[in-house]
C-alpha distance (Angstrom), angle and dihedral (degrees) to the residues before:
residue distance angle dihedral
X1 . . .
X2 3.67 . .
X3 3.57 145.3 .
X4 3.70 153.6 -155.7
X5 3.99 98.2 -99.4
X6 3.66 141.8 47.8
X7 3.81 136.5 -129.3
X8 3.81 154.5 -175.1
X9 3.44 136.0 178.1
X10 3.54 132.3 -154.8
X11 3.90 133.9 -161.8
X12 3.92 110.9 -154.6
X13 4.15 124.7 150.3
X14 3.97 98.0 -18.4
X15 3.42 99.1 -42.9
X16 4.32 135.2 101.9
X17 3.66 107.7 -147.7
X18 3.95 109.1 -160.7
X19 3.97 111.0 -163.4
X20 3.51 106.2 -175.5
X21 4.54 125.7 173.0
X22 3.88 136.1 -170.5
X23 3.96 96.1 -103.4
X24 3.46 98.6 -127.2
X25 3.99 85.6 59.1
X26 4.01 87.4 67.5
X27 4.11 107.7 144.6
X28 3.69 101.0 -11.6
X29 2.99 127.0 144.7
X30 4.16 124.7 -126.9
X31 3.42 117.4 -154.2
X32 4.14 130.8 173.8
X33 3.42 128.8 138.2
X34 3.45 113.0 -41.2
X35 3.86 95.7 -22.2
X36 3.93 121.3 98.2
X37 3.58 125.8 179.2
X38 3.57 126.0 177.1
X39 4.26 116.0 -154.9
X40 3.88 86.5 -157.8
X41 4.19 121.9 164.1
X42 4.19 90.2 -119.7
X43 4.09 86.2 62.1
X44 3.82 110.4 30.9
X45 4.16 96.1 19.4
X46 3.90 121.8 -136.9
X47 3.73 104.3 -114.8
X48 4.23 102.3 118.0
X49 4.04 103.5 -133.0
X50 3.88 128.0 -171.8
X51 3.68 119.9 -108.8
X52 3.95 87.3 -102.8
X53 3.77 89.0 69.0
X54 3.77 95.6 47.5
X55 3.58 84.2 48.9
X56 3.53 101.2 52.8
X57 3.84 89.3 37.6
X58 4.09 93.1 58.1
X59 3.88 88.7 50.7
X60 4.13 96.2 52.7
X61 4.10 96.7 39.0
X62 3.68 127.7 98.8
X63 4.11 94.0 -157.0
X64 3.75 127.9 26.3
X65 3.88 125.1 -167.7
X66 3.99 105.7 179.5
X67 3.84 128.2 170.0
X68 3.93 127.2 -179.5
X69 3.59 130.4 64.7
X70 3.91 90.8 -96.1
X71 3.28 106.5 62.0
X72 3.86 100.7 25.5
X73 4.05 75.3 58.0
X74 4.17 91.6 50.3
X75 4.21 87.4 51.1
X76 3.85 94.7 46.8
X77 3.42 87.5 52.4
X78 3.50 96.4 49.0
X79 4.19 87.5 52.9
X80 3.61 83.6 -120.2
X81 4.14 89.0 114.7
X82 3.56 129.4 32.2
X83 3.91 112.8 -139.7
X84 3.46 89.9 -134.6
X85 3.82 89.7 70.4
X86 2.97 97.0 47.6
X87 4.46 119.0 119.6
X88 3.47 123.7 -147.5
X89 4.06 118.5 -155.4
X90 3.47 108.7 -175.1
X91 3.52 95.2 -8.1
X92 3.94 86.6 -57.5
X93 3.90 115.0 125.1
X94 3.89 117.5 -130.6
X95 3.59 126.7 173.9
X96 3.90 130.7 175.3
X97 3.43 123.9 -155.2
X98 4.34 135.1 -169.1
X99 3.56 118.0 -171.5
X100 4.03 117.3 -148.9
X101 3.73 112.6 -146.8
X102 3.50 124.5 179.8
């Protein structure tokens, strides 16, 4: 089963980085102003994964960087991002997120 968004995670120094994109955002390129963001395969992967996985994937990770309005949308509803800090390049949103555990 597949989804509308993408993901990766990496393990580096104690910490799971999730990188997770709308799909359909898949090596674009983001441009406004000053800002640049790149949704390439290396970053975000190119495997399609249901919203259970990006789910489940938000809850275990240390450090979240999201962009597209789906799964920006799956982390505000989780309460792990505010929608007030959320950025928008290009209209786009993308939100990063750290958790601090102690």
């Amino acid at each position: 089963m597949s989804g509308p968004a993408v993901m990766r995670i990496i393990k580096a120094q104690g910490e799971i980085l999730l990188s997770a994109a709308d799909h359909d955002l898949l090596n674009t390129h983001l441009r406004e102003g000053i800002l640049h963001l790149h949704v390439s395969e290396d970053f975000y992967g190119n495997v399609k994964v249901p919203d259970e996985t990006i789910r489940s994937s938000l809850e275990l990770c240390t450090i979240a960087n999201l962009v597209g309005k789906h799964v920006v949308e799956i982390a505000i509803d989780m309460d792990l991002v505010s929608s007030d800090n959320v950025m928008y390049i290009q209209g786009v949103p993308h939100a990063q997120l750290a958790k601090i555990i102690n």
